[in-house]
N, C-alpha and C positions, 0 to 999 in steps of 0.2 A: 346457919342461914346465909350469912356473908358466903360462904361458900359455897354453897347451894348453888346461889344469885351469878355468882363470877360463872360458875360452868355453863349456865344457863347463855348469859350473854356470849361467853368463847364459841358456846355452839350455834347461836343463833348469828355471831359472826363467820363463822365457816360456813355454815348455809348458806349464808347471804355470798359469800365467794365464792362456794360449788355451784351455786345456781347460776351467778353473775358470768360465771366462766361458762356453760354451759350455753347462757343465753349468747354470750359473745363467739361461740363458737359455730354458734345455728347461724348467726347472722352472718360469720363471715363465709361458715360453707355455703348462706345462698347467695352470698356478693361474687364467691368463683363460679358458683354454677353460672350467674345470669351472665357473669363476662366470657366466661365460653360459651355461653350461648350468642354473646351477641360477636364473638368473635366467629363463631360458628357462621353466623348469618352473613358479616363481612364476609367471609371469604365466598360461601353461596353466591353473595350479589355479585363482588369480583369473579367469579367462573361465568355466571350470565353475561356480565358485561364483555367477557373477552370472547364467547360463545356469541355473542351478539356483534361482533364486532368483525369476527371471523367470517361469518356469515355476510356481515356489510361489502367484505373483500373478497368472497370467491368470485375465482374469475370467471364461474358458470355463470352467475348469476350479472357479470361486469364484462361483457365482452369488449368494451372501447376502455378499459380502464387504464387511467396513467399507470407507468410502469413500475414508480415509486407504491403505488397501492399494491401491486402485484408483489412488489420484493417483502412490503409488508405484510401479506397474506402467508408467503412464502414462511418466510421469518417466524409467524404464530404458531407456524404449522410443521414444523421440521426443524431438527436439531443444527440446522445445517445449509447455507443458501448458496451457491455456486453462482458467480458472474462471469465468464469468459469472453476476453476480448482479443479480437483476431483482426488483424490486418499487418500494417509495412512501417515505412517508415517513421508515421504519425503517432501508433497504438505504440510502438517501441520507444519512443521518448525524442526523439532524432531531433537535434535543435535544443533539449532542454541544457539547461545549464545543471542538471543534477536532477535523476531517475524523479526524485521528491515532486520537482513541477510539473512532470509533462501530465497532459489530462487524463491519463487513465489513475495516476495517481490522486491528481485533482478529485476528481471525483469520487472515488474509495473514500477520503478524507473527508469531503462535505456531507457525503450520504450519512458518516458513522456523525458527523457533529450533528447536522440536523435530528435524527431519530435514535433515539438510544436502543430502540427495539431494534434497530439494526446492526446490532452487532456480531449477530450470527454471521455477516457477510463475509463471501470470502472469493478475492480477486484473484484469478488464473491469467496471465498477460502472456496473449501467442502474437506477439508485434514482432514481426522478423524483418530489418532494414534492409532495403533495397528489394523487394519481394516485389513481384507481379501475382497479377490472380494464378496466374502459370505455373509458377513458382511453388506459390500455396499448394497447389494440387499434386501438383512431383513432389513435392516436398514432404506428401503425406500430415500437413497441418491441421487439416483437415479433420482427416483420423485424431489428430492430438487433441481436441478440441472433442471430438466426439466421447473421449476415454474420461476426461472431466466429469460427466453428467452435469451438466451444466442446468443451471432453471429461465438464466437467460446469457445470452450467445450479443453483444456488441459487435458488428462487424463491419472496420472501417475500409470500405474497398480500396482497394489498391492502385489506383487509375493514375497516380501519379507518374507510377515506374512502368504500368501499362503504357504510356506515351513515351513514355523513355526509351524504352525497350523496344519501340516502335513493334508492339501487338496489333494485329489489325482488330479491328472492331468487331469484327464475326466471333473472334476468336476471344474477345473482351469478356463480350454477350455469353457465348459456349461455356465456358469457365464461370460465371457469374451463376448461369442456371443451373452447371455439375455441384457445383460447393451451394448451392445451398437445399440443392434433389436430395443431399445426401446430409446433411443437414436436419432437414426435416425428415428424413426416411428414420434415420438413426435415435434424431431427440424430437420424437412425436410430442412431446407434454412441455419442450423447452420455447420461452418466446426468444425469438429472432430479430434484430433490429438492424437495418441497415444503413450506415450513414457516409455521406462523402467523405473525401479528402476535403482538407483546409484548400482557399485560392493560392496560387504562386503567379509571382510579378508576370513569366511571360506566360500565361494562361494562353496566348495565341500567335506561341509561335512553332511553327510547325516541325512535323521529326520526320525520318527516312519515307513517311508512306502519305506523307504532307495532310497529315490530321494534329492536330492541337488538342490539348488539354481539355477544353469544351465540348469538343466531340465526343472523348468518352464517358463524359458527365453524361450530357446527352442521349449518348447509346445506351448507356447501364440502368439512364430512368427510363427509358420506353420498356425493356426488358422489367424492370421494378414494376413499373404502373400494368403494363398487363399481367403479373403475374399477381399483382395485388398483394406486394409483399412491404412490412414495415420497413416508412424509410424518411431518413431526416437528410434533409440537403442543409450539409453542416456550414458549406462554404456560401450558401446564400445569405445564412445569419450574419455570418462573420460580416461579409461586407455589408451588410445592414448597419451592424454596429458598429463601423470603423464609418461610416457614414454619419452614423448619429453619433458619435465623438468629433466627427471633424478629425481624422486621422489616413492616413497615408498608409497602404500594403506595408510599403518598404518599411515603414517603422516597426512592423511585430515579427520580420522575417530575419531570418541571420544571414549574412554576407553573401549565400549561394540562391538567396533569392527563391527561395523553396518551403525552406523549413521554418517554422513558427519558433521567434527566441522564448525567453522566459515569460516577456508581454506578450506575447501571442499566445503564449500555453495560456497564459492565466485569462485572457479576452476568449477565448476559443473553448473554455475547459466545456465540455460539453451540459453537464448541468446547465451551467449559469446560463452558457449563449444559446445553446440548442433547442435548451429547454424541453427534452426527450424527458426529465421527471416532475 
């Protein structure tokens, strides 16, 4: 009977463990099912959300949209975002004390810290020193710029070395409307932004055809504004802000009285001063 009894309890203990395991096993396959499922659901909500979001950024739907929403749109939507920046001696660094400060750098740099989703981005720099628009255009930079596929085109006109080189103004104008006909002919879908030269100390003093620095500011926005194309007057910020510092030209130029030193990159970088994002 003692032994009867013992088998009796050994089996009703192993029941109680086949079952107990069986119950814990129901339980835990439906604790994975509802976590995939709610992990299922996260990631649905996250697809709506970035689908929602994409949608907030198209630029069909955003025609005045800052340009930073635009690179962000870009960025959601392609493996791959192209920035090219074209101009003279400004876009090439000319004045920095090291490639690292001049502003086309400047800004690559802040864009990637501000937004982590911008790190798709990726900076083409066509700053060729000493270049006139003239220059640009024999020079075929143009084309180089075109072969990029760019999403958006930076383009600091060159008006510094156009007074230099004492270009007459017709000729400013001509070159200003070939490079960007061909521009937009080439990159239909690319935005375009155009923005001055930095001031230099003698803004008004005159070169072989007795025009000044001012004048081809001047000339280049009449041709801008009727043709209704994007444009930042970089050199007007600047002196804003060297204004509202209580600061002196001469302090952010280097010794040739042109070029922007390291304080001038970093007052000028076009983010912060221009505020083009």
């Amino acid at each position: 009977m003692r032994k009867y009894g013992l088998v009796m309890i050994a089996g009703i203990c192993l029941a109680v463990l086949v079952f107990g395991h069986l119950h814990w096993k129901n339980i835990s396959q439906a604790a994975g099912v509802e976590a995939r499922e709610a992990a299922t659901k996260v990631k649905e909500e996250e697809k709506e959300e970035r689908e929602a979001l994409i949608q907030s950024l198209n630029p069909e739907n955003n025609k005045q949209q800052p340009l930073i929403d635009y690179l962000h749109y870009k960025s959601l939507t392609q493996e791959r975002v192209i920035v090219s920046l074209l101009g003279s001696n400004g876009t090439s660094g000319t004045g920095a004390s090291k490639t690292s400060n001049s502003w086309a750098r400047s800004l690559e740099k802040s864009l990637r810290a501000d937004r982590d989703d911008l790190e798709t981005l990726s900076f083409i720099n066509h700053g060729h020193e000493g270049y006139s628009t003239e220059d640009l255009i024999k020079g075929k930079k143009i084309e180089a710029v075109i072969q990029d596929d760019p999403d958006l085109i930076i383009f600091e006109n060159s008006l510094i070395n156009n007074h230099y080189q004492s270009l007459s103004l017709e000729q400013t104008k001509k070159d200003l409307e070939s490079i960007m006909t061909k521009l937009q002919k080439e990159l239909p879908n690319a935005k375009i932004l155009i923005i001055s030269p930095s001031p230099v100390a003698n803004g008004k003093t005159e070169n072989s055809l007795g025009l000044n620095y001012l004048d081809y500011i001047h000339a280049s926005e009449h041709v801008i504004n009727t043709n209704k194309w994007n444009y930042l007057n970089k050199k007007k910020k600047i002196e804003k802000k060297l204004s509202e510092k209580n600061m002196r030209l001469a302090d952010i130029l280097t010794n040739d009285n042109i070029h922007p030193n390291d304080q001038g990159r970093a007052l000028h970088m076009v983010r912060g001063v221009a505020g083009i994002f």
